[in-house]
N, C-alpha and C positions, 0 to 999 in steps of 0.2 A: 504494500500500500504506500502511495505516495503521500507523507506526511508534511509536504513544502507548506510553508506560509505562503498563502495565497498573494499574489499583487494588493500594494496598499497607496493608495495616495497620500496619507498621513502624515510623512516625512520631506514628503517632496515641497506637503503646503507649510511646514515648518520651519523649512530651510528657505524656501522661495519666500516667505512673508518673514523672515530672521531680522529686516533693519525695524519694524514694526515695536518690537520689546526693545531692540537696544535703542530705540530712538525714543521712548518711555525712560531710560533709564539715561539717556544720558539728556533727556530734559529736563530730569529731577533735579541732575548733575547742577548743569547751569543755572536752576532756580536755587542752587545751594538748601535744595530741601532737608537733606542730609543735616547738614551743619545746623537749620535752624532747629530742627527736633533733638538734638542734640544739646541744645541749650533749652528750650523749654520744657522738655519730656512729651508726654503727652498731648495731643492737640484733636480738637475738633475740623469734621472736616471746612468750615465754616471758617474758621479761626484761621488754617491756612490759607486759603482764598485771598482771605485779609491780609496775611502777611506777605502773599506775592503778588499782590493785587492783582490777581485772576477774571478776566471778563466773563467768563465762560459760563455755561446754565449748569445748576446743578448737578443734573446727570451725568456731563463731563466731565465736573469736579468728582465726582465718584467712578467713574470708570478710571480716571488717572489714578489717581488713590487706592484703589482697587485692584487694577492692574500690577502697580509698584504692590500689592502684599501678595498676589498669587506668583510673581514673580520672584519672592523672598525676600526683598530688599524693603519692606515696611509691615509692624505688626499690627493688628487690628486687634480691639476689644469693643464689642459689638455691634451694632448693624446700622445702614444707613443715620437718620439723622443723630443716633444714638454711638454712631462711633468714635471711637480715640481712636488714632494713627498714633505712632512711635516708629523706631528705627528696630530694624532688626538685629543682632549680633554682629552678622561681620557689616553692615551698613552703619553703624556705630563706630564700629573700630576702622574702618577703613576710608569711610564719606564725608569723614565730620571734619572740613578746611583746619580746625582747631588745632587739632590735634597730629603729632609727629606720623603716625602710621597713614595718612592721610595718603590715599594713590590716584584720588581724582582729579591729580593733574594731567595722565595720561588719556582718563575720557572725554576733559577738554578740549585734548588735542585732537581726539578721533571727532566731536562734535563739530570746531570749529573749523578742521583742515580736511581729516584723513577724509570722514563720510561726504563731501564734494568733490575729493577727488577719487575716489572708488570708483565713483559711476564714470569714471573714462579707466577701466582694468580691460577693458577690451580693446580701446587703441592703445594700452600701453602691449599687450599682446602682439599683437599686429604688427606694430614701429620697431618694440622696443626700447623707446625712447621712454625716459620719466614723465608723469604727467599732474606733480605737485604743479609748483609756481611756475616755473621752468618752462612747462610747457604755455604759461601765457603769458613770455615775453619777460617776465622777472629772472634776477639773478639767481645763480642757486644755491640751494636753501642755508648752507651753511652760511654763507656770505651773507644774504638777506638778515638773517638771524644776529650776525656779529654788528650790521647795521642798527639795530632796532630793538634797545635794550627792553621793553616791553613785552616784546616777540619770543626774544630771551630767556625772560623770564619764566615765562607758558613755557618754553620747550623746557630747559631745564625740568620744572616742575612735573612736566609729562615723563620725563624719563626717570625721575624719581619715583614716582607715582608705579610705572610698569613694572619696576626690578624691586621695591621696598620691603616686601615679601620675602622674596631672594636672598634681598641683603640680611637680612634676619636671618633668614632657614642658612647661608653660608658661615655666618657668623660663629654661630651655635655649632654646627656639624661638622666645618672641617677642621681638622686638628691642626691648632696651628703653634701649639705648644715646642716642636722643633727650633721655629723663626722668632726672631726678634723685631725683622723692620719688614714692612708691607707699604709696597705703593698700588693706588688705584688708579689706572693710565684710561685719561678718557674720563674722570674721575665725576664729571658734572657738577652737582650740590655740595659732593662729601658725604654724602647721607651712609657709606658703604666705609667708608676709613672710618667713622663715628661708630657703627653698629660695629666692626673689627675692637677698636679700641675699649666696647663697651664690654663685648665680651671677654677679653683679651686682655685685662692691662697691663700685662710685658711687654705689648707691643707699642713700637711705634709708627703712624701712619701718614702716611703725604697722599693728599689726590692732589692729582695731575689735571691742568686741562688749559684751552686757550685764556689768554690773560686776559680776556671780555667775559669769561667765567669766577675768575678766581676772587672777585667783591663779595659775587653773591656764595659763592662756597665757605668765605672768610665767615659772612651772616650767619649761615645754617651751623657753621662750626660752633659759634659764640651762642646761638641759642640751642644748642645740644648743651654748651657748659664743657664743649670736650677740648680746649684750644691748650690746654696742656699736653694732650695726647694725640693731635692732629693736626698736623699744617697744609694749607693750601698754595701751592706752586702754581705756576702758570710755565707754556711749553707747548711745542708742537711737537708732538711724537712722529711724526714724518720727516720733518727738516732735522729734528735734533734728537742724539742720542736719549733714551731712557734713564731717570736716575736710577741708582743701583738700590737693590732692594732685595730680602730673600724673598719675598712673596709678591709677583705681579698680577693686578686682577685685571681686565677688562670685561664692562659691564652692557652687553648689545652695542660692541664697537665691530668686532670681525664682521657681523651678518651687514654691513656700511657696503663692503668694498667686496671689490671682484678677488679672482685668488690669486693674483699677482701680488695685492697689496694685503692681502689675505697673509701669506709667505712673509712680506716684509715685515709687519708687525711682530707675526714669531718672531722674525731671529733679532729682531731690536729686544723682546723681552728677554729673549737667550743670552744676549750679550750684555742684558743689567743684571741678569742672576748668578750667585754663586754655583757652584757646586751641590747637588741636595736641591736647590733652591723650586718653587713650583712658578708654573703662570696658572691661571685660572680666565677661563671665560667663561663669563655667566649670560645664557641666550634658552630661546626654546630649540635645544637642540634635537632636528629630527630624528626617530627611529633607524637604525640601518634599515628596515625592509622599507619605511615609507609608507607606513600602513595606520600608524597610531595617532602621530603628534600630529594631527591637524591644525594646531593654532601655530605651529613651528611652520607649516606649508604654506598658512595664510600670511607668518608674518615676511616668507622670504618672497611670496606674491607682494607685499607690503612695500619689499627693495626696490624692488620694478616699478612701482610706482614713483619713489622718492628719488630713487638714486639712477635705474637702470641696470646697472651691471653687478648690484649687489645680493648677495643672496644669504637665506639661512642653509645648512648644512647640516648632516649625520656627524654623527660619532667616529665613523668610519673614516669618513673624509679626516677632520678632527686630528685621528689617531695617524695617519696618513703624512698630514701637513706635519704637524710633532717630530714625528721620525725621520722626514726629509730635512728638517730644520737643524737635528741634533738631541733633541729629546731621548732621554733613554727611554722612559716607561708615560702608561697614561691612564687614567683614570678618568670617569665619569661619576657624579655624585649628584642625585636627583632632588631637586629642594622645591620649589611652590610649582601645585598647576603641571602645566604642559614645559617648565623651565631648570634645566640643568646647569651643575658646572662642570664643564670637559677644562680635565685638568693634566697637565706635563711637567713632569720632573725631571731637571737636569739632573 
C-alpha cells in the first residue's frame, strides 16, 4: 500500500504569503512596540492605539495585536475589548531598544533596506550584478555608509542586533582559557570583545574596524562599563597588516567577499596568530550537503544582492580555505539559530 502524503498546498501558501508575518513583525519593530511594553507592562489594546497614535478601526487594531500573539512575539490575557497585551519572553529580552541584548537593529535594517531591495532577487539572478543602492546610481554601500554617520549608525546596530546571540553563545562555549589576548577584526560596536571580556577576565580584547566606527564602539564600550578590559582601534584589515593576537574572530565578515579575498583574510589572521593561536568566524555557516541551513542559503542569496560576488559557505569549503592557508586542524562549534563558528588553529 502506498502510504505517500498526499499533494498539499499548505506550504506553498506559507512560504508564498512569508513577507505577510514578517512585515507584522517588523512593523511592530518600527513602532518600537516592543520597547514600549517593556516599560509599561501590560496594556490595553486601546491604550496602545494611543501610544502610536494608530488611525486604524478597531478591528485592525486587533488583528495586529493578535497576529503579533499567535505569532509568539506578544502575550495576551483575555479577549477583545477585555485584553492586556505584554511582550512575550524572548520579545522582552530581545525587542526592548533599552536594553543590551536588544537585536532589533538588524530588523530595521531588513525593514528599511533589505525588504525593497529583495523584490529585484530576480534581476540580481539574471545580471549578477548587486541590487542594494548601487544598482540606482548610488555609491557602494560601504562608502555611502562611511559618508552618513546616521546611516552608520543603523548598520552598525543591525549587525549587532544579527550576531548578539552568537556573541553570547561564543563567549560562554569556547574555551578560551589557553589565550590571553583576543582581537575582533571587522569588530563593528564591540558588543563581541565586551561579551569575550565579560566572560573571560584574563583576557584582553581590541575590536578592530574603520576609524568612522571606532566613536561609536568607544560609546558601547563605556556603556558596557568594560573600557578597562576592551579597546577600540581603528584599521583597515585589507591595506594593513592584522594586530597580533592569540585569538582572531570575525563576525559575518568572510560571507562580504568573493574567495579571492575570502583566502586573503585567512592568511592576514594566520600571520597575526601565534603558534596554538585560533581564528574564529562567526556566520550561518551552510550544511556540507546543503540541505538544512536555509537561512545560511538565504543569507549568501542576501550577498548577491549587496555585494554581488559575495557568498555564505559550508564547512567544507571552510575547512578547505584553512588548510590551503596553513591551518593545521579545524573545528566547527554551533551557537544560536541556523549560526556557527568554523574555527582554525595554527
Amino acid at each position: 500500500m502506498d502510504n505517500q502524503t498526499p499533494p498539499s498546498p499548505d506550504k506553498i501558501m506559507q512560504i508564498g504569503s512569508g513577507f505577510w508575518p514578517a512585515k507584522i513583525l517588523l512593523t511592530a519593530v518600527e513602532f518600537e512596540l516592543f520597547t514600549h511594553l517593556a516599560r509599561e507592562g501590560k496594556m490595553p489594546a486601546k491604550a496602545i492605539r494611543a501610544l502610536l497614535s494608530l488611525k486604524c478601526t478597531d478591528r485592525h487594531l486587533y488583528d495586529f495585536l493578535d497576529a503579533l500573539h499567535v505569532l509568539g512575539f506578544l502575550q495576551r490575557d483575555g479577549f477583545w475589548d477585555a485584553a492586556q497585551y505584554s511582550n512575550s519572553p524572548d520579545a522582552e529580552a530581545f525587542l526592548d531598544k533599552q536594553k543590551p541584548t536588544y537585536m532589533g537593529g538588524i530588523l530595521e535594517m531588513f525593514n528599511n533596506r533589505l525588504y525593497g531591495f529583495w523584490h529585484k532577487l530576480g534581476e540580481g539572478l539574471k545580471t549578477g550584478l548587486a541590487q542594494n543602492e548601487v544598482a540606482g546610481g548610488e555609491d557602494p554601500l560601504f562608502v555611502t555608509l562611511y559618508k552618513d554617520p546616521e546611516r552608520l549608525q543603523g548598520f552598525v546596530s543591525a549587525m549587532t542586533g544579527i550576531q548578539i546571540g552568537n556573541f553570547m553563545a561564543l563567549a560562554e562555549k569556547f574555551d578560551f582559557s589557553p589565550y590571553k589576548t583576543f582581537l575582533d577584526a571587522g569588530g563593528s560596536a564591540g558588543v563581541l570583545s565586551i561579551m569575550v571580556a565579560k566572560h573571560n577576565p584574563d583576557m584582553t580584547c581590541t575590536t578592530l574596524d574603520m576609524q568612522q566606527v571606532e566613536d561609536i564602539a568607544v560609546k558601547t564600550i563605556d556603556k558596557f562599563g568594560a573600557a578597562n578590559k576592551v579597546k577600540a582601534v581603528s584599521g583597515d584589515f585589507f591595506s594593513e597588516p592584522l594586530p597580533k593576537a592569540d585569538v582572531i574572530a570575525m563576525g559575518n565578515i568572510l560571507h562580504d567577499w568573493n574567495e579571492e579575498n575570502k583566502l586573503l583574510l585567512l592568511r592576514k589572521a594566520y600571520d597575526a596568530l601565534p603558534e596554538g593561536g585560533a581564528f574564529i568566524a562567526i556566520e550561518a555557516v551552510i550544511d556540507n550537503d546543503r540541505k538544512q541551513n536555509l537561512f545560511g542559503l538565504m543569507m549568501s542569496l542576501n550577498m548577491l544582492i549587496e555585494t554581488a560576488d559575495g557568498f555564505d559557505y559550508t564547512f567544507a569549503d571552510f575547512d578547505k580555505w584553512a588548510k590551503q592557508t596553513g591551518f593545521k586542524k579545524t573545528a566547527l562549534l554551533p551557537l544560536t539559530g541556523p549560526s556557527s563558528a568554523a574555527i582554525a588553529y595554527k
